[in-house]
C-alpha positions as a Markdown table, in Angstrom:
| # | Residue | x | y | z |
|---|---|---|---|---|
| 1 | Unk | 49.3 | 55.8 | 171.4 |
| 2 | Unk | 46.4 | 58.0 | 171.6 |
| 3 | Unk | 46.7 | 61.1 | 170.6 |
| 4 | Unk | 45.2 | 64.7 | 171.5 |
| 5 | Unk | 42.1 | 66.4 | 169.9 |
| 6 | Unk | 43.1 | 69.7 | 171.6 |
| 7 | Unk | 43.6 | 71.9 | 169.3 |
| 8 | Unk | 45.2 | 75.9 | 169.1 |
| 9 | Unk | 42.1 | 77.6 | 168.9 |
| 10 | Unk | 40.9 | 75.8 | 172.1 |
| 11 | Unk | 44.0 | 77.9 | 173.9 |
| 12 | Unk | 42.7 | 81.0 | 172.8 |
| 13 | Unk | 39.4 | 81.6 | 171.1 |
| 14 | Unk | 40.8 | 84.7 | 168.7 |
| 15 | Unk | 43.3 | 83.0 | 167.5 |
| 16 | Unk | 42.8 | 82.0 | 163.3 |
| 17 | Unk | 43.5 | 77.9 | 163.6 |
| 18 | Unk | 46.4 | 76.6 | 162.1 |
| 19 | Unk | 45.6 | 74.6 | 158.5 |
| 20 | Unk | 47.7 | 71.7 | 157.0 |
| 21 | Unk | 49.4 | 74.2 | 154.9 |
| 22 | Unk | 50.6 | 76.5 | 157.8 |
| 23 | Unk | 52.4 | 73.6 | 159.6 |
| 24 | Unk | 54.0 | 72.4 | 156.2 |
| 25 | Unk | 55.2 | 75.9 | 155.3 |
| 26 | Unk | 56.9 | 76.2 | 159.2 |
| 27 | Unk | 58.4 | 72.6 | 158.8 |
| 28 | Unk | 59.6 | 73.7 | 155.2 |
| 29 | Unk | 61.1 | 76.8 | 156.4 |
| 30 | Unk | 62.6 | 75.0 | 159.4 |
| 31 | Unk | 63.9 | 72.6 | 156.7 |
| 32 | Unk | 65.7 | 75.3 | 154.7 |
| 33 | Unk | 67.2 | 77.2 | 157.7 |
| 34 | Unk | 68.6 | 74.0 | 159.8 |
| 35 | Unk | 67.9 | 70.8 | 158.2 |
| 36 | Unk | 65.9 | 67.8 | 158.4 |
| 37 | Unk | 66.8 | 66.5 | 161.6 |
| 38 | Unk | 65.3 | 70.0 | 163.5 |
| 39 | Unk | 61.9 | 69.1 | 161.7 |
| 40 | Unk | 60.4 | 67.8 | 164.8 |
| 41 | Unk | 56.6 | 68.0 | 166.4 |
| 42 | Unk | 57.3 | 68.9 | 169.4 |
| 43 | Unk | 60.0 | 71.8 | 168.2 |
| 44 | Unk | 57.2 | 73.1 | 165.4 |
| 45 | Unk | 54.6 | 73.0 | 168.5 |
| 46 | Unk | 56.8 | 75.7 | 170.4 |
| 47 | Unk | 57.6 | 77.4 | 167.6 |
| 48 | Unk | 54.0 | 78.2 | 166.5 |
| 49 | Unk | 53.1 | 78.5 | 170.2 |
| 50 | Unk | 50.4 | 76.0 | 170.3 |
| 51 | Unk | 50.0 | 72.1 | 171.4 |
| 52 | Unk | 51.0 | 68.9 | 169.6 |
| 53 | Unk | 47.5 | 68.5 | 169.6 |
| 54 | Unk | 47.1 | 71.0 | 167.1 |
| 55 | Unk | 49.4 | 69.0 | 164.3 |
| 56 | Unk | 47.8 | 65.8 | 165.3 |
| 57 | Unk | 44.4 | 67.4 | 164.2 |
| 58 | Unk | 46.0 | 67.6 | 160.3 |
| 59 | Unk | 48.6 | 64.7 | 160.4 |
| 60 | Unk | 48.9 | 61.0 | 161.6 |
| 61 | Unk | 52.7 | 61.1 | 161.9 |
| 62 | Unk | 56.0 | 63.3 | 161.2 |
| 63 | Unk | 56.4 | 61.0 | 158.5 |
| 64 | Unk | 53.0 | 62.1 | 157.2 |
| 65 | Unk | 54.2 | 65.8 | 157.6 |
| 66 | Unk | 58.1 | 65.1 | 155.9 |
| 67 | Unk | 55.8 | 63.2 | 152.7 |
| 68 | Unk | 53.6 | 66.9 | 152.3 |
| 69 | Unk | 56.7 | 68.8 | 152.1 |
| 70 | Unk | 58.0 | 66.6 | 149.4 |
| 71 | Unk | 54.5 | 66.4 | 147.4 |
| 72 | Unk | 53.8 | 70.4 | 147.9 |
| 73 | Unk | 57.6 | 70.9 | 146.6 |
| 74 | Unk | 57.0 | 68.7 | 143.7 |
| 75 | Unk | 53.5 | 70.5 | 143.0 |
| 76 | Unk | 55.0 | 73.7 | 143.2 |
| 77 | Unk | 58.2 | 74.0 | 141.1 |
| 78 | Unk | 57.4 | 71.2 | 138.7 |
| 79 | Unk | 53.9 | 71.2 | 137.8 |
| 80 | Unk | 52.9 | 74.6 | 138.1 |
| 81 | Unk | 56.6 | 75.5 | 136.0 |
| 82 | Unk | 54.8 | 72.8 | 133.0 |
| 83 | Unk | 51.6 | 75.0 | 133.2 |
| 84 | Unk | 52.6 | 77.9 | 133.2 |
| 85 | Unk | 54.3 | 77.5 | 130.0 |
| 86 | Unk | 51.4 | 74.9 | 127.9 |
| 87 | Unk | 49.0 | 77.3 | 129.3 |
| 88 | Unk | 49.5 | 79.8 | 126.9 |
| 89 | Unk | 47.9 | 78.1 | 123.7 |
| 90 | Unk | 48.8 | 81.3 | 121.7 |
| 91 | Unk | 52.9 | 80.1 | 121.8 |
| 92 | Unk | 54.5 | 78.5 | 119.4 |
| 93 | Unk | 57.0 | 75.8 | 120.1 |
| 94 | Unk | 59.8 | 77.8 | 120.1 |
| 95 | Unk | 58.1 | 80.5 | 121.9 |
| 96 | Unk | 57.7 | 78.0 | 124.9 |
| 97 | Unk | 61.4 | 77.3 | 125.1 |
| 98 | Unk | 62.4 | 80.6 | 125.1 |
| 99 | Unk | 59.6 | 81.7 | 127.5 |
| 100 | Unk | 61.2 | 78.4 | 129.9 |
| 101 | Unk | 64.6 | 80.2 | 129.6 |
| 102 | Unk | 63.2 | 83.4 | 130.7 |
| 103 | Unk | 61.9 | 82.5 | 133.9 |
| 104 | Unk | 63.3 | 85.1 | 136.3 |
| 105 | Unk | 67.1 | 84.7 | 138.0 |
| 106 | Unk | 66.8 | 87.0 | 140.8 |
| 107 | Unk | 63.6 | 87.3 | 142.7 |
| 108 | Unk | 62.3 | 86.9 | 145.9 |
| 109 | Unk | 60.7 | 83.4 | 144.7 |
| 110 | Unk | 63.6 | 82.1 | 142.8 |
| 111 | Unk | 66.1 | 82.6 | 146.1 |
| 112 | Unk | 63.6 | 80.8 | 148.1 |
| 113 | Unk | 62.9 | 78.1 | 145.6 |
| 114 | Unk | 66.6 | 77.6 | 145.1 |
| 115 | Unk | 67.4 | 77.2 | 148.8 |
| 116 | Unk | 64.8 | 74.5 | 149.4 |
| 117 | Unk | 65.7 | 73.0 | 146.3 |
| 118 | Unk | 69.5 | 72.6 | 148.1 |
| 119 | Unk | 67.6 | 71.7 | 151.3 |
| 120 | Unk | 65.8 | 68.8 | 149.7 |
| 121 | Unk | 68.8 | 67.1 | 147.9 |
| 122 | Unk | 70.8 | 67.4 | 151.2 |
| 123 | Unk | 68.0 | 65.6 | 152.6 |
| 124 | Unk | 67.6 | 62.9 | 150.0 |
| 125 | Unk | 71.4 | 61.9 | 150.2 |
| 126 | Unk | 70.3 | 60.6 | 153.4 |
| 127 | Unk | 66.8 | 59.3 | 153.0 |
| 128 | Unk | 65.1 | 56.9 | 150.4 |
| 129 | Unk | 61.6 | 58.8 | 150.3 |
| 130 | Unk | 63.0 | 62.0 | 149.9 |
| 131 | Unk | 66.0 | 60.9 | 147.5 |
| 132 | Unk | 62.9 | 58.4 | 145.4 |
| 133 | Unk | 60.9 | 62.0 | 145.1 |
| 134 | Unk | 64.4 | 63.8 | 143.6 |
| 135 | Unk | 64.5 | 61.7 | 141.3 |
| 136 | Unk | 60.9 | 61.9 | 140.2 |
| 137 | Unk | 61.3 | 65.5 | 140.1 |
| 138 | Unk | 64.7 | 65.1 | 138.0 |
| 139 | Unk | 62.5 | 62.6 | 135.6 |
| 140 | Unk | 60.0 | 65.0 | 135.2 |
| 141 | Unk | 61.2 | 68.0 | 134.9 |
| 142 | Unk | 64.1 | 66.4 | 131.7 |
| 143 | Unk | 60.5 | 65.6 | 130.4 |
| 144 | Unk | 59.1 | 69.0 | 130.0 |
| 145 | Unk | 62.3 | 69.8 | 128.4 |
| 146 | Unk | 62.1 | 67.2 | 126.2 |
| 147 | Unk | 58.6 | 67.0 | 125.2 |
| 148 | Unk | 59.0 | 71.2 | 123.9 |
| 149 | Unk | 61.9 | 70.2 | 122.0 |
| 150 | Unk | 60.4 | 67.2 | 120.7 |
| 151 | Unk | 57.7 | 69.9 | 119.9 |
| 152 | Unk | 60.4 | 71.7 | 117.7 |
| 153 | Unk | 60.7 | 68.8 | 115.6 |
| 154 | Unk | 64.1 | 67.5 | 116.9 |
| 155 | Unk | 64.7 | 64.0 | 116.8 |
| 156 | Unk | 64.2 | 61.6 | 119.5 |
| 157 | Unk | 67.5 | 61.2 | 120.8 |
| 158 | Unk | 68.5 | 64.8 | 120.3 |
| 159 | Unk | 66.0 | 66.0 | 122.5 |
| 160 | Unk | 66.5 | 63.3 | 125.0 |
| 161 | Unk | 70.6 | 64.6 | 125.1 |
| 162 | Unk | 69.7 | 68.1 | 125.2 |
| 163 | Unk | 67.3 | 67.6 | 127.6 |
| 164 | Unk | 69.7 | 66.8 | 130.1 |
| 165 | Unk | 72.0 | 69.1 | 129.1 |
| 166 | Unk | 69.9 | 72.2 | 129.5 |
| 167 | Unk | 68.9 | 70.6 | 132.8 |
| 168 | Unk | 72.1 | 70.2 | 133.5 |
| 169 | Unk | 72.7 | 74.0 | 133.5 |
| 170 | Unk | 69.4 | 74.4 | 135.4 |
| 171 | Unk | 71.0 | 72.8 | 138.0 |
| 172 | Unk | 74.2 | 74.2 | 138.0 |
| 173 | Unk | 73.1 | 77.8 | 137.7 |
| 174 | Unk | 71.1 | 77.6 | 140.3 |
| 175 | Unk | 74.6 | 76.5 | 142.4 |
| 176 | Unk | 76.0 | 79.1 | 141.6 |
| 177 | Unk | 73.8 | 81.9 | 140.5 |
| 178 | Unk | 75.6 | 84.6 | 142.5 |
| 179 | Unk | 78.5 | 83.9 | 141.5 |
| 180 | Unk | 76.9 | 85.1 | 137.7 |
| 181 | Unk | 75.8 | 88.4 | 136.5 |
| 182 | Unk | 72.8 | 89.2 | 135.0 |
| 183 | Unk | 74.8 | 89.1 | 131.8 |
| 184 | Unk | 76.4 | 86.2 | 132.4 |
| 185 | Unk | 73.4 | 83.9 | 133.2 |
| 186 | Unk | 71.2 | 85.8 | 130.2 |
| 187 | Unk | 74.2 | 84.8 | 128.0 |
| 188 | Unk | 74.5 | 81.2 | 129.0 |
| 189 | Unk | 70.5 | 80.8 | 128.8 |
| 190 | Unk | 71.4 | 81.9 | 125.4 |
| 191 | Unk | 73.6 | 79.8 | 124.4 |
| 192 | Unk | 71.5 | 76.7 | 125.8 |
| 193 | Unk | 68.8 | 77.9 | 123.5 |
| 194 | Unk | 70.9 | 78.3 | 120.4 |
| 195 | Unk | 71.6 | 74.7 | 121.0 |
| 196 | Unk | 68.3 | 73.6 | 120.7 |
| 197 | Unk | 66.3 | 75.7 | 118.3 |
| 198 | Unk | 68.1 | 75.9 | 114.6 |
| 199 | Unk | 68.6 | 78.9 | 112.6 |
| 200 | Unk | 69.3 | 81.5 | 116.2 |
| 201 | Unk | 71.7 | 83.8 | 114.6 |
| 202 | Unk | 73.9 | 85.3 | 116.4 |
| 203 | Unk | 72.2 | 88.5 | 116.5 |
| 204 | Unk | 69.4 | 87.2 | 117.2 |
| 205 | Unk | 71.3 | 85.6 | 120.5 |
| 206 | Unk | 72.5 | 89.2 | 121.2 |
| 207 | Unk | 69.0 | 90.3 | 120.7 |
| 208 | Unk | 67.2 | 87.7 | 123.2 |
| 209 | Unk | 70.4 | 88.1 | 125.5 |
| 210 | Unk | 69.7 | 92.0 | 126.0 |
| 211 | Unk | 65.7 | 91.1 | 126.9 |
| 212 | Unk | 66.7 | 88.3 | 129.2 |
| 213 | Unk | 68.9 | 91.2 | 131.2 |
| 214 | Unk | 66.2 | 93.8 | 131.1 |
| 215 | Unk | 63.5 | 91.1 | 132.7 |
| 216 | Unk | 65.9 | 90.2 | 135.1 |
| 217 | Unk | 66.3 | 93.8 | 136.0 |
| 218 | Unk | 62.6 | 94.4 | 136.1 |
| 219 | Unk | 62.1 | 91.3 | 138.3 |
| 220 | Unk | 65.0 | 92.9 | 140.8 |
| 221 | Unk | 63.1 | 96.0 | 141.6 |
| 222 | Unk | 60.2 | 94.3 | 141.8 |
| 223 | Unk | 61.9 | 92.8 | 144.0 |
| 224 | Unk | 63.4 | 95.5 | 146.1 |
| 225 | Unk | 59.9 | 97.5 | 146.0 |
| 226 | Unk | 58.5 | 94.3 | 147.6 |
| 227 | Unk | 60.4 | 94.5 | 151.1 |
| 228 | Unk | 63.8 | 95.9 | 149.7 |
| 229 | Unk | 65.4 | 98.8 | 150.7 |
């Protein structure tokens, strides 16, 4: 099959060419708002209001296009989530897991990360490539976990079980998240923590449970300030 050169800015001159990352970030949102199935060329193409030459100039195939959503996904809230925390050499152990547990509940970010997130398992119930890359993710992401509490001195097969029980919760708050109150998900980060780093009194779980709130208050009107009413 040959396949077109023509690309948008050859329809109109003053109009900024789409890049690789524009046509991943309209299939991704396609993704999230219909499913799989409506991630098509020709349907992205009309959408964007330029030719299927256009994607042909950046991918080979709509497989090459499904594979970049599933790599930028993994990138961006698995490996970017491991930096974020090691980055910060000044941490101590502990500090790390409690600084994984306070990653925000309610922003604009963590909505959007937890609907693809749902978009992309849907997805992988139904397709080996995308259901391989879950389970990658899943790997990884238990292995973060368990490398900081391995960090904490636990022993090996203590870390490995609460590894996958604190991603466990991960999982299942982000299910039903809005269902929770602040309070609710600040206590039951809490109590995952308590789990996994010896000698959290109870006050100090009351302590860390009123801080989680507060940054989850302060990351809702950011929020709201953003594009909120």
């Amino acid at each position: 099959m040959t396949t077109s050169t023509h690309t948008d800015a050859d329809e109109d001159p003053k109009r900024r060419r789409l890049t690789r990352e524009d046509w991943i970030e309209a299939a991704t949102k396609r993704l999230i708002l219909r499913s799989i199935d409506a991630v098509r060329v020709e349907s992205l193409a009309t959408e964007l209001k330029v030719s299927r030459g256009s994607f042909y100039w950046h991918f080979k195939s709509r497989g090459e296009l499904l594979d970049a959503i599933l790599a930028h996904w993994r990138d961006r809230q698995t490996r970017r989530i491991n930096e974020r925390i090691r980055e910060d050499r000044t941490l101590s152990p502990e500090e790390r897991l409690v600084r994984l547990r306070s990653l925000p509940a309610r922003t604009k970010s963590t909505e959007d990360a937890a609907s693809l997130e749902l978009a992309i398992r849907a997805w992988a119930r139904r397709d080996r490539n995308a259901r391989r890359c879950v389970e990658e993710v899943d790997r990884d992401r238990i292995g973060i976990v368990r490398e900081l509490l391995a960090d904490v001195n636990l022993p090996p097969q203590e870390a490995e079980t609460l590894a996958f029980v604190s991603y466990a919760y991960t999982i299942g708050e982000s299910l039903i998240r809005e269902l929770m109150s602040d309070q609710q998900i600040a206590k039951c980060r809490v109590r995952v923590l308590s789990y996994q780093l010896s000698g959290m009194t109870e006050s100090k779980q009351a302590s860390l449970t009123k801080e989680l709130v507060k940054s989850f208050a302060q990351g809702g009107r950011r929020k709201r300030g953003a594009g909120g009413k």
